[in-house]
N, C-alpha and C positions, 0 to 999 in steps of 0.2 A: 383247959378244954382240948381236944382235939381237931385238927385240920389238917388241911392235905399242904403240904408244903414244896415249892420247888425246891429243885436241887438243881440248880442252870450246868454247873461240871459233869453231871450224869445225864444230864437231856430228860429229865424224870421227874417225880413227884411223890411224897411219900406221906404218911400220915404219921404226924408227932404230936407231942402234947407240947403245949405253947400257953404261955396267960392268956386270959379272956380278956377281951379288948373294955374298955372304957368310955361309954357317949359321951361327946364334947356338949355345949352348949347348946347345942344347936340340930342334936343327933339322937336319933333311938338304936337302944340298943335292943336284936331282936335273938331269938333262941332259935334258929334255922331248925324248919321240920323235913323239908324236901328241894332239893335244887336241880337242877336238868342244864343239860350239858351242850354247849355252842361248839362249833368246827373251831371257834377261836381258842378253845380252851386248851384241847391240845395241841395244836399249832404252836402255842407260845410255851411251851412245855419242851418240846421237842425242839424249838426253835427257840429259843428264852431269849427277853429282852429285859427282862428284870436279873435281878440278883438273889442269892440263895436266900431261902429264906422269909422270902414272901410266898404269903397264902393266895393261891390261887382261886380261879373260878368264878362266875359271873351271875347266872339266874338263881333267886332262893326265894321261898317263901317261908315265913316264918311268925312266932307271936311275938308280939312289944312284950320285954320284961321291966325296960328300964326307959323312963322318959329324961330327955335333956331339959334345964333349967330356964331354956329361952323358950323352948320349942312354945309356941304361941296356941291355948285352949282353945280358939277357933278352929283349931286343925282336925279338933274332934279324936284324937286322937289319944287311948287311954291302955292301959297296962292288960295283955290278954286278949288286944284287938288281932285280929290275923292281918300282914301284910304281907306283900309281895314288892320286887325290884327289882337291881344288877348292881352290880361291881366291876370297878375291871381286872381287879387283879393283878393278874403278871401279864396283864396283855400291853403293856406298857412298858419304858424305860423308867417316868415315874412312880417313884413311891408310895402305891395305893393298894389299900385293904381289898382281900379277894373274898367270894362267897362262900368256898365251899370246907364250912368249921362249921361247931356246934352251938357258935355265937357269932354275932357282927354287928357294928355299927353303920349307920348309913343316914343322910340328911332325912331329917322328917317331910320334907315335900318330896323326896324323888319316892318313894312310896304312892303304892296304892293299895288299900283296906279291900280284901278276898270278899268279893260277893258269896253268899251264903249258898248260890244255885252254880256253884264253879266249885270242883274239889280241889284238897291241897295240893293234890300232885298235876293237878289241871295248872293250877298258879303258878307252880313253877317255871314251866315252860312258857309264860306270857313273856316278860317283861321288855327283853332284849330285843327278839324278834321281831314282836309287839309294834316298837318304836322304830326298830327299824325300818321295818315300811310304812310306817306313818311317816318318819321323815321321809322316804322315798316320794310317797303318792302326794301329801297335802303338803308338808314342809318345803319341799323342793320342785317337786313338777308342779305343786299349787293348785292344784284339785281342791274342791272345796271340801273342808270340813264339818262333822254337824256338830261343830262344839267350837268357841268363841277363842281366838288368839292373836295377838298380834302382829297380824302381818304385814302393817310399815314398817315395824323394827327391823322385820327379816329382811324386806329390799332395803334399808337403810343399810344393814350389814352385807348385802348381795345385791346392789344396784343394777345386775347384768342381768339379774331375773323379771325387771320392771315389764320390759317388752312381751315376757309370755304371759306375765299373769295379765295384761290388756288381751292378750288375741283372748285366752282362757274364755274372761270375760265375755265375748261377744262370739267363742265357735258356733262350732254346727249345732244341730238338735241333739246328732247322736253323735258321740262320740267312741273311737275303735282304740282299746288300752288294749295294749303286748306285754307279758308277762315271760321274760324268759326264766327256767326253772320254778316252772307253775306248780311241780309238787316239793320246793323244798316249804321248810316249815315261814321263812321272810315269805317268798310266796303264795301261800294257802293265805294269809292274810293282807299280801296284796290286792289280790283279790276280792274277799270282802269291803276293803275299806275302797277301792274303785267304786263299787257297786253302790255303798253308801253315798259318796261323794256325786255319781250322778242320780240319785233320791232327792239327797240332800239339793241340789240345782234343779231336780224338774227337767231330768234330761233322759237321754235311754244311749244307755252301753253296748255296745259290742265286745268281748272279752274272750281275748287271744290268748295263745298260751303254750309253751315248749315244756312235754315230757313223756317218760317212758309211757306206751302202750297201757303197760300195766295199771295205772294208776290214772286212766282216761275216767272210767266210771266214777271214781269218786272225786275229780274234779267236775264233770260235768252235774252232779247234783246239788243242791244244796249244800254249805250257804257260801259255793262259790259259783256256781253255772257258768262255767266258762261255754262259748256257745262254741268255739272253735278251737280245734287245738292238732297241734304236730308232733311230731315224734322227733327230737333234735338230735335221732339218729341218719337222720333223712337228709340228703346232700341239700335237695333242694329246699330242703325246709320257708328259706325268705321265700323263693317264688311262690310255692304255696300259700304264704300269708297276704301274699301279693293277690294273686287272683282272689282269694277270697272274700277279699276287700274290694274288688271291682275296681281296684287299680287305685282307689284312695289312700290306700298306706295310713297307718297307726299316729295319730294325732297323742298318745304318749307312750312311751315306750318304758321299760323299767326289767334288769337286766339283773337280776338276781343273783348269780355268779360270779359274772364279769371275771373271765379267765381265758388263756386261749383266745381262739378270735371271735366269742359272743360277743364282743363289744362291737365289732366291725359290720358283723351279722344281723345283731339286733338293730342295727344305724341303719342299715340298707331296708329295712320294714317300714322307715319316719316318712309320714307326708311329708310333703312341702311345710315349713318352718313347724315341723313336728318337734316334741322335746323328749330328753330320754335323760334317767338317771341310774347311775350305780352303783354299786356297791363296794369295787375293788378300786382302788387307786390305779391313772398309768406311773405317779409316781414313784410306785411300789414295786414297779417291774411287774405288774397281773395281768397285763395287756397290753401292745403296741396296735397301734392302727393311726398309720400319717396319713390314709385315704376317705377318710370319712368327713362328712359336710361341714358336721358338730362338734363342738368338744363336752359329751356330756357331761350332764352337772355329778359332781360327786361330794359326800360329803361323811364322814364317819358316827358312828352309833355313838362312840364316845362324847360327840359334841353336847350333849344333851344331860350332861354330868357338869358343863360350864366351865369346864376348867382346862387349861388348854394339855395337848398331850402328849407324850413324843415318842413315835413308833416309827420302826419299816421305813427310818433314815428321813423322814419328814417330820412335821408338826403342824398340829391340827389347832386350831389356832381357840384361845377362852371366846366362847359365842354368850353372850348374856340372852339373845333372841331363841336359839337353841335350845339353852335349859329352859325358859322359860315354855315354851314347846311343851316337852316333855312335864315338865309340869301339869298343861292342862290338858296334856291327852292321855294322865293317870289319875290327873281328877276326873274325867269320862268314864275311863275306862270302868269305875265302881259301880257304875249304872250300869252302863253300857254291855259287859262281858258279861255272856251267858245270853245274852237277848239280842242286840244287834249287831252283836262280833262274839262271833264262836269261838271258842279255844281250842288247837290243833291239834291232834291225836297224840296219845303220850304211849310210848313204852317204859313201864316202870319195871326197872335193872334190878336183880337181887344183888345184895350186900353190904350196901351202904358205902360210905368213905373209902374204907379201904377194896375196892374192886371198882370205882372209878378210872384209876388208870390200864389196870390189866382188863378190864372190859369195855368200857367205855370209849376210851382213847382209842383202846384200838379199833375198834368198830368205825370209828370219827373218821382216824388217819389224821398226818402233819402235814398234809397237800392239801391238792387239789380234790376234786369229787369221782376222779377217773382214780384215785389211787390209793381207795379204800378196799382193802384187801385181805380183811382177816374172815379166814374161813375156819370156822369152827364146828363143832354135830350141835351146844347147846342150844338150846328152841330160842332164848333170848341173844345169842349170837347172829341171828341171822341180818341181813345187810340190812341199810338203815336207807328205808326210803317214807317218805309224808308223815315223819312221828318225829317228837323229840324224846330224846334218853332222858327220863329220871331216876332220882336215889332217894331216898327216903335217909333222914340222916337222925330225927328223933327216933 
């Protein structure tokens, strides 16, 4: 088959032909149709923490060709079903299978089977993101869920989080969620799933939110309504959200980015024993801030794969609460996406595989979001803002 392969001594990725991998027991092996492209993707490309030789890339959507021998018939799962997931690839030190080839293996529960009213190239761009802010919103800040998980295991494994999920329990009526980077694509679905989550409670939201001018209109409507939003070109940005609030400040806060001094910024918006979570490590070097009340909760996408992992000079530790997580919020999501959580606008890339890195990457950039800089004349060149990049790889 074909895949796109690191090459860590050139900072690069290429497309080779490689054996087609083999489902373990336990695993389906699926024929990738379309997969869409994370800021991790090339990050770890440019920055490599793997070694040559591993297949890169994370989100795919694809058909079951091949079922594993354990894999258990309740699963429903049968040869030519469409699924969707992630990988992590090369975004790691360990040794794990990437998405972006013309086959993969992957456990049969971290799938979820593509609703018929959701297209393929829509699927692709769910998975990662998807869950990422699910862990943000219900996994971590503890926002209620409308789908069943269990959440003693999580404070048995995160004892520090007992205390907010009691205030949770008993807040106000209405609750005020901040959204920093309200138009990336974790964003646009933080948003929705806030909005569920006070449905879900029998409560009413207020929903704050940092991003360009440009892209106000299509936060402000359906199916994200943010009622309020700033421009995080704006010095004074907090105080703005400050008054806005009538001096109550953002009862949870959720920081998209988390680079620079968003983290410091986004703290100074928290009520009084407000919670906030992120996205980047300060272990990582993504942020410093000794002046803030809190020490946001942080927690990586990866955990939700169960196995522990080792990146960016840390380790994320095997969460068995985690996967399990992610489990049932890709058993939801087969209901659920297309109806009560939208799928986030996709721009779909010509060329498939091989123009992943000379278009895609570079569009992405191996930074931050300030240091996206490829200016091109092609119409699909143009800067990446509220879409995820897809490829079509069938």
């Amino acid at each position: 088959m074909k895949a796109l392969i690191l090459d860590a001594q050139e900072r690069t990725a290429n497309v080779q032909d490689v054996n087609a991998p083999r489902p373990a027991a336990n695993e389906l092996l699926v024929r990738v149709e379309s997969i869409a492209l994370n800021p991790i993707d090339p990050l770890y490309v440019a920055k490599p923490l793997g070694s040559t030789g591993r297949t890169v890339g994370s989100d795919f959507v694809g058909q079951v060709v091949e079922i594993g021998s354990n894999v258990p018939k309740s699963a429903g799962l049968v040869t030519g079903v469409r699924v969707a997931g992630f990988l992590q690839g090369a975004c790691s030190v360990n040794d794990r299978p990437g998405a972006f080839a013309e086959y993969l293996t992957v456990p049969f529960d971290l799938v979820w089977r593509v609703p018929e009213s959701v297209s393929v190239d829509e699927a692709a761009s769910v998975s990662l993101v998807a869950l990422t802010a699910a862990q943000g919103i219900w996994y971590r800040l503890g926002l209620k869920a409308p789908f069943d998980f269990d959440r003693e295991a999580v404070l048995k494994e995160n004892p520090e989080w007992r205390q907010s999920d009691t205030k949770e329990a008993t807040g106000p009526e209405t609750i005020n969620v901040f959204v920093y980077g309200a138009s990336t694509s974790v964003g646009l679905y933080a948003a929705q799933l806030a909005r569920l989550s006070a449905k879900t409670q029998g409560k009413q939201i207020k929903l704050y939110g940092t991003a360009s001018k440009a892209r106000w209109e299509l936060l402000k409507a359906e199916p994200y309504a943010y009622d309020y939003l700033v421009s995080y070109r704006d010095e004074d940005w907090p105080e703005q959200i400050a008054k806005n609030s009538g001096g109550m400040g953002m009862h949870y806060a959720y920081d998209g980015l988390s680079e620079g001094s968003s983290v410091e910024r986004v703290a100074s918006t928290l009520a009084k024993n407000g919670k906030m979570a992120i996205v980047r490590s300060r272990a990582a070097g993504a942020w410093k801030a000794d002046n803030i009340a809190i020490e946001p909760v942080y927690g990586a996408v990866w955990e939700g794969l169960g196995e522990e992992v080792q990146y960016q000079g840390f380790t994320v530790s095997k969460s068995p609460a985690a996967r399990a997580f992610a489990v049932a919020f890709y058993r939801w999501l087969e209901t659920a996406l297309g109806s009560d959580l939208k799928p986030t606008p996709i721009r779909l890339m010509p060329g498939g595989l091989g123009k992943v890195v000379e278009d895609g990457f570079q569009l992405l950039g191996a930074g931050s979001v300030t240091d996206r800089q490829a200016k091109r004349p092609e119409e699909w060149m143009r800067p990446v803002s509220a879409e995820k990049l897809v490829y079509r790889i069938a």
